[in-house]
N, C-alpha and C positions, 0 to 999 in steps of 0.2 A: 629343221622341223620335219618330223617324219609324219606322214601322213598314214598308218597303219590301221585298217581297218579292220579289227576282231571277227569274227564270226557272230556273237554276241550282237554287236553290236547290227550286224546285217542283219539278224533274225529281227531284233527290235525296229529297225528302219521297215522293214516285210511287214512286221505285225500293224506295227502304227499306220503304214499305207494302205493296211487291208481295211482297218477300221475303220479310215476316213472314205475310204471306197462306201463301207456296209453304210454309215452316218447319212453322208451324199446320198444315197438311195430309200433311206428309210424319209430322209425329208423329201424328196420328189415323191415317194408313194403318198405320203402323206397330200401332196400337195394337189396331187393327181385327184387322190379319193375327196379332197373338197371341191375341187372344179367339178368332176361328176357329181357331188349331191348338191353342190347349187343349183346344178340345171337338170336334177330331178330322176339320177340313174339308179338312185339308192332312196 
């Protein structure tokens, strides 16, 4: 069984770790911005 890992295949592994990085973050903002306007920062 060769375990051969493309270049392809690394970009895609990158992209997909990037996105879940940006995803992770867009929901913490999010989650951020509602704790601040519950308690009246917005």
């Amino acid at each position: 069984m060769e375990q051969e890992i493309t270049l392809g295949v690394k970009v895609l592994n990158g992209f997909l770790s990037l996105m879940i990085i940006v995803l992770v973050g867009i929901l913490l903002a999010v989650v951020v911005c509602l704790i601040l306007w519950m308690f009246g920062f917005f």
